[in-house]
Gaussian input, Z-matrix of N, CA and C with variables (Angstrom, degrees):
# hf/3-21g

backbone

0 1
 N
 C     1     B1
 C     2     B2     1     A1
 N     3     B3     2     A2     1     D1
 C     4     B4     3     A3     2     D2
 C     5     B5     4     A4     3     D3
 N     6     B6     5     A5     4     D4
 C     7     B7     6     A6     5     D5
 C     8     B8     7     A7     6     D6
 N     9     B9     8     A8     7     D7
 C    10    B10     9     A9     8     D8
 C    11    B11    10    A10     9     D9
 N    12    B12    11    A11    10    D10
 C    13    B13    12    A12    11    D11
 C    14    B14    13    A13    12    D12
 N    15    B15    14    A14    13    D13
 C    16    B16    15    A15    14    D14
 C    17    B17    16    A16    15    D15
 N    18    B18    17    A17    16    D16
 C    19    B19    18    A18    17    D17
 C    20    B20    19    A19    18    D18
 N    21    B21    20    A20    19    D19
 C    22    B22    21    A21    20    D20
 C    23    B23    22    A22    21    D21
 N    24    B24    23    A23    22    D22
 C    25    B25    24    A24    23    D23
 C    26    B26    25    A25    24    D24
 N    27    B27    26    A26    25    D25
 C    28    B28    27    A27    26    D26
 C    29    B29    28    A28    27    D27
 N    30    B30    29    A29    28    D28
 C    31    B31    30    A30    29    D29
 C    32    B32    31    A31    30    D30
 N    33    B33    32    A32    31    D31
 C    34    B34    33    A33    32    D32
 C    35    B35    34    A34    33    D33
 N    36    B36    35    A35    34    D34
 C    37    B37    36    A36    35    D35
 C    38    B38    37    A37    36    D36
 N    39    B39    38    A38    37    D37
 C    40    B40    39    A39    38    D38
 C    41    B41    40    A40    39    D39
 N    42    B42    41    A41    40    D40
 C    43    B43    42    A42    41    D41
 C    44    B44    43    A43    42    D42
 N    45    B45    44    A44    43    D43
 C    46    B46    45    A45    44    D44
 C    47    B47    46    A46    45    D45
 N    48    B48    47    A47    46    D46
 C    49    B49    48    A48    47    D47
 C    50    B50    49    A49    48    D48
 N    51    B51    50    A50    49    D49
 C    52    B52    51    A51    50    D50
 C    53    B53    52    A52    51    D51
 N    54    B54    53    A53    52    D52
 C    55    B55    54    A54    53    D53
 C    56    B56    55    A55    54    D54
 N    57    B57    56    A56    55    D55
 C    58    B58    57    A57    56    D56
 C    59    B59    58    A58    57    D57
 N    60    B60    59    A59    58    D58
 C    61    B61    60    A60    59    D59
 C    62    B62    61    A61    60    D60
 N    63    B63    62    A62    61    D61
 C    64    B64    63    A63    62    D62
 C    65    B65    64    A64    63    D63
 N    66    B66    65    A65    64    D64
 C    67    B67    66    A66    65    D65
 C    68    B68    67    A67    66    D66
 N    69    B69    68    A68    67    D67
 C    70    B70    69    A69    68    D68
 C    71    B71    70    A70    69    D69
 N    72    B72    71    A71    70    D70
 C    73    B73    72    A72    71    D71
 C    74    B74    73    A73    72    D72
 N    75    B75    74    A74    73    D73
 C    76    B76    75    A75    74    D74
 C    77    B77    76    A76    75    D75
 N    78    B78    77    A77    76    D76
 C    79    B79    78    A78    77    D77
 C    80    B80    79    A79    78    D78
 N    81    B81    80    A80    79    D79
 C    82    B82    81    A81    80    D80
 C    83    B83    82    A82    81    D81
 N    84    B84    83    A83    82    D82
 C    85    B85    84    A84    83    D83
 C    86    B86    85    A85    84    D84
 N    87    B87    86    A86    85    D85
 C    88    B88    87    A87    86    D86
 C    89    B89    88    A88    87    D87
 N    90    B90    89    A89    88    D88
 C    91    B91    90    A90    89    D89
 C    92    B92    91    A91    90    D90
 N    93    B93    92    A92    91    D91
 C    94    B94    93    A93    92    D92
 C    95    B95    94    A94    93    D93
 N    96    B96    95    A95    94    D94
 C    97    B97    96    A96    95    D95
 C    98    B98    97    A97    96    D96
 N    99    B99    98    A98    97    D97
 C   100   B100    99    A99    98    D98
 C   101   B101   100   A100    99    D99
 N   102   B102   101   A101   100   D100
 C   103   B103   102   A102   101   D101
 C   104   B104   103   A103   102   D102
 N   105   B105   104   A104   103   D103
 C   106   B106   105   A105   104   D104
 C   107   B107   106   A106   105   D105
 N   108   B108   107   A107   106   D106
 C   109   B109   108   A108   107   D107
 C   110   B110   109   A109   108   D108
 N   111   B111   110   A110   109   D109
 C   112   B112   111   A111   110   D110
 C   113   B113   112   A112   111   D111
 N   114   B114   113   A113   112   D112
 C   115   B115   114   A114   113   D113
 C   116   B116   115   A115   114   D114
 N   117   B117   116   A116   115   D115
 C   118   B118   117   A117   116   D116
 C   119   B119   118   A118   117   D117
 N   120   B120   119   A119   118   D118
 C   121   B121   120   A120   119   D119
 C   122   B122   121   A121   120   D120
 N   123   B123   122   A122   121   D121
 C   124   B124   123   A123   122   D122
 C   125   B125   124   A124   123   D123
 N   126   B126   125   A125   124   D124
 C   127   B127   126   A126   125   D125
 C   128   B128   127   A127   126   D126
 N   129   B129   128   A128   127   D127
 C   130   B130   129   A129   128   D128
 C   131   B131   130   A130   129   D129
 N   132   B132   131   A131   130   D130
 C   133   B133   132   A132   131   D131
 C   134   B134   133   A133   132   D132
 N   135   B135   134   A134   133   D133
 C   136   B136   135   A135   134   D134
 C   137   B137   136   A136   135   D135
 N   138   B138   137   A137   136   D136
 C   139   B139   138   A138   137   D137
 C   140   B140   139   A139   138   D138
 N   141   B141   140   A140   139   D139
 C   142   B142   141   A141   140   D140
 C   143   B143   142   A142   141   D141
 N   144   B144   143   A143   142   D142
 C   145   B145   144   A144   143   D143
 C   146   B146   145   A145   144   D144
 N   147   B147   146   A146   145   D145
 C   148   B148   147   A147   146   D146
 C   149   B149   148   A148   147   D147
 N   150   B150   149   A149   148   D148
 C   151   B151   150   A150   149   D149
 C   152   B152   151   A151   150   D150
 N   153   B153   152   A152   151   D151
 C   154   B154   153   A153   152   D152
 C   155   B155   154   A154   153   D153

   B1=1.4456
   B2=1.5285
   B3=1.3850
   B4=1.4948
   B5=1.7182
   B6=1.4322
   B7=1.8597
   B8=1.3580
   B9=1.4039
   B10=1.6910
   B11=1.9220
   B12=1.3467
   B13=1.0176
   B14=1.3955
   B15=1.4304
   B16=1.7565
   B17=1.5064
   B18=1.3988
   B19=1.0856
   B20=1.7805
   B21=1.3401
   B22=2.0817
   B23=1.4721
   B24=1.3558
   B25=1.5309
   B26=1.7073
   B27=1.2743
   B28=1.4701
   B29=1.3737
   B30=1.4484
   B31=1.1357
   B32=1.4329
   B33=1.6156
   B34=1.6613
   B35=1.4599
   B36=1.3757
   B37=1.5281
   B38=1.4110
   B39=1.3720
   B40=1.8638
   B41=0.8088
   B42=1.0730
   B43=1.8590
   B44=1.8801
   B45=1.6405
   B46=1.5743
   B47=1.3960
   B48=1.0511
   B49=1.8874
   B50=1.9769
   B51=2.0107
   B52=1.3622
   B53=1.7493
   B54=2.0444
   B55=1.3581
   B56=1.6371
   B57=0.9598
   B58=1.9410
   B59=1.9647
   B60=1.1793
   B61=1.0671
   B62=1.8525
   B63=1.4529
   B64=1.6457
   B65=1.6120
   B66=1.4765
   B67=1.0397
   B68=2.1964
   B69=1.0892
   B70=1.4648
   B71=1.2638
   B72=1.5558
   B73=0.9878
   B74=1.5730
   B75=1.4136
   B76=1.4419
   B77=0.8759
   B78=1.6000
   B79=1.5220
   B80=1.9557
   B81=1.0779
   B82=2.2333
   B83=0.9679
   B84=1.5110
   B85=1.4747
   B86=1.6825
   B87=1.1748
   B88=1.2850
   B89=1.3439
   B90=1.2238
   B91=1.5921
   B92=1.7634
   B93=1.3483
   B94=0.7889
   B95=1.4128
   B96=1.5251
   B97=1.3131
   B98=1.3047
   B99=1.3098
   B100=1.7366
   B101=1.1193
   B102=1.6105
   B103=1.0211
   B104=1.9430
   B105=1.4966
   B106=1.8216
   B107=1.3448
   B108=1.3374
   B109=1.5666
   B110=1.4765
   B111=1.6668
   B112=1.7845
   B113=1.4467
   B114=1.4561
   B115=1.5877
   B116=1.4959
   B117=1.3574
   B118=1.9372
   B119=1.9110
   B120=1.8674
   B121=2.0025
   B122=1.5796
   B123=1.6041
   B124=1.2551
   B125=1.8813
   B126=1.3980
   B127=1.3444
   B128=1.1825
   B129=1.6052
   B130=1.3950
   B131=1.9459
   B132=1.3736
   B133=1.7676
   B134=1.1628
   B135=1.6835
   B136=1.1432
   B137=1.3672
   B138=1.0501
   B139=2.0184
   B140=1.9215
   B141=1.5790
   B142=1.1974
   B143=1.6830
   B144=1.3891
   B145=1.2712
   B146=1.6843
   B147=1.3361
   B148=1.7322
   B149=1.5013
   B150=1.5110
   B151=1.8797
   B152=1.4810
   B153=1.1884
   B154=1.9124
   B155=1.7591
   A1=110.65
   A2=109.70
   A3=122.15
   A4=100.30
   A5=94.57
   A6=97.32
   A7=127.03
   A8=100.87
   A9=118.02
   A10=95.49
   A11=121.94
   A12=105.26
   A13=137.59
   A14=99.16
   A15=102.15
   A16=109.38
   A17=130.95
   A18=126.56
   A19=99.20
   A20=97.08
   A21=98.31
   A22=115.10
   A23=124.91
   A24=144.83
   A25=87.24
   A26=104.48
   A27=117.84
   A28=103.14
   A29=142.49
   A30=143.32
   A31=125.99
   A32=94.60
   A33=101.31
   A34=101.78
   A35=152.27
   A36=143.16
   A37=109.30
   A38=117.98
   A39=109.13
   A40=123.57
   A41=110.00
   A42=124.25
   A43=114.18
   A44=101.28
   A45=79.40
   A46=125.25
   A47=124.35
   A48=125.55
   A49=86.58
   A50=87.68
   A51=90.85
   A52=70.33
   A53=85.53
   A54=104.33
   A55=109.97
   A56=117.74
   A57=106.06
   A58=101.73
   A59=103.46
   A60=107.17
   A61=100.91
   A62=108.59
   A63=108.11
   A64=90.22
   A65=90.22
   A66=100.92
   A67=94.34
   A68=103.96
   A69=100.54
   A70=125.96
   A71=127.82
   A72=96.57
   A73=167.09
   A74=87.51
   A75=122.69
   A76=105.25
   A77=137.12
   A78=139.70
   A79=94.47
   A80=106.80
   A81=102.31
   A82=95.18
   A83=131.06
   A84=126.31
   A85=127.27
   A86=104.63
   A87=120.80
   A88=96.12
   A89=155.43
   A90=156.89
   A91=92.07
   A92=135.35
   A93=153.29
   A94=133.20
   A95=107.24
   A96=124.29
   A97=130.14
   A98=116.73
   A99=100.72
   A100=158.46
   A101=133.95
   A102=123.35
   A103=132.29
   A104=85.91
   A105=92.09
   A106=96.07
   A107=132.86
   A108=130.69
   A109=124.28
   A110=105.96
   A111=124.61
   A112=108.38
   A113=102.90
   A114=117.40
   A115=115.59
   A116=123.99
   A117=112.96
   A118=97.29
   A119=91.27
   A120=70.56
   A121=111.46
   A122=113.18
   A123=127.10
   A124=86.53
   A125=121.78
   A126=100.14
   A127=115.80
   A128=145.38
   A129=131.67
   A130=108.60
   A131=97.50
   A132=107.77
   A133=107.27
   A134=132.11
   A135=113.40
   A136=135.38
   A137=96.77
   A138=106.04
   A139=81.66
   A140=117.97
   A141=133.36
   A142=104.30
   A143=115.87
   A144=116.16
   A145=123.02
   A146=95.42
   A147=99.45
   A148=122.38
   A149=104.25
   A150=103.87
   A151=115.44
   A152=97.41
   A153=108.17
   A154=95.65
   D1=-25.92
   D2=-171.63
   D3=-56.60
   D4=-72.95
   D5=166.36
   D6=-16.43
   D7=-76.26
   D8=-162.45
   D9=-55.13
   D10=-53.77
   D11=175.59
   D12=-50.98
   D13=-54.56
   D14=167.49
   D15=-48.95
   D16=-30.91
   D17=-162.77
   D18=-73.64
   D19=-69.90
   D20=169.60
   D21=-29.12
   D22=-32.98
   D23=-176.16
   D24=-56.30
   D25=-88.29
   D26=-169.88
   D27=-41.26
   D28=-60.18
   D29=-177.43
   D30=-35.67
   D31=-51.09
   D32=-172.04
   D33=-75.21
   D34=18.18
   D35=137.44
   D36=-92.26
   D37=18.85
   D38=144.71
   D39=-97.50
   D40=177.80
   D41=158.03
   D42=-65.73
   D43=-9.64
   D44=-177.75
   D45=-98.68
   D46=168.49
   D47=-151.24
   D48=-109.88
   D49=114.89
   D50=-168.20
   D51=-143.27
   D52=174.20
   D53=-177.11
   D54=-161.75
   D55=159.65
   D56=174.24
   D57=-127.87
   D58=142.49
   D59=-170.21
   D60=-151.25
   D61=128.60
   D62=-176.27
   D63=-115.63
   D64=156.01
   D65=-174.07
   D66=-133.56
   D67=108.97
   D68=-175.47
   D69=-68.55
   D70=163.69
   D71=-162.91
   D72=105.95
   D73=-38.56
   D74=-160.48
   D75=-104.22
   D76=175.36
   D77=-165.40
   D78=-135.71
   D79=-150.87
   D80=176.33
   D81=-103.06
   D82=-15.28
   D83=-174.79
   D84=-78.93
   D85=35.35
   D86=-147.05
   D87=-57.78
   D88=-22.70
   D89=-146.07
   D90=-113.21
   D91=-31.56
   D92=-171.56
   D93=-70.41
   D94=-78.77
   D95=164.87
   D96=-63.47
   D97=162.92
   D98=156.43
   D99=-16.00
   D100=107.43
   D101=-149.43
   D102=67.90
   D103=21.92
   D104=178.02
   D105=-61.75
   D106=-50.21
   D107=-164.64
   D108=-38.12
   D109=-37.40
   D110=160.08
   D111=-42.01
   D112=-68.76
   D113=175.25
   D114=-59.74
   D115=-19.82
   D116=175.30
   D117=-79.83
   D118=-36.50
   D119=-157.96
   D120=-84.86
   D121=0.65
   D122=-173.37
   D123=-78.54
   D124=-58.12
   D125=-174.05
   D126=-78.16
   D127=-22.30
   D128=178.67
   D129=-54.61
   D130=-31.57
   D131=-171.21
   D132=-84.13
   D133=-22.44
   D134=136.40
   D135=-57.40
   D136=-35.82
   D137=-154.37
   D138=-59.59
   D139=-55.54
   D140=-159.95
   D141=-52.27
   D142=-57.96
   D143=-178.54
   D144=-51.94
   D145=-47.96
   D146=167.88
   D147=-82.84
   D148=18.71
   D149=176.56
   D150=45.99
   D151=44.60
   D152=-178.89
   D153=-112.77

């Protein structure tokens, strides 16, 4: 988790359209396991809000 954050760190002084979002709980298989459906509509409602 240490990573991914520093990584969002670095991100947010670009230009690119980033975000961090945990999902508890959860394993890396997030598309996978239980409860992926949280994780599809959590990113379409991103993807949607930033017109990506």
């Amino acid at each position: 988790m240490a990573i991914s954050k520093a990584t969002v760190k670095r991100y947010r002084k670009s230009p690119a359209v980033t975000d961090y979002r945990e999902f508890p709980d959860r394993g890396h298989s997030l598309t996978v396991d239980s409860g992926w459906r949280e994780v599809a509509e959590t990113v379409l409602t991103w993807l949607k809000e930033h017109a990506l």
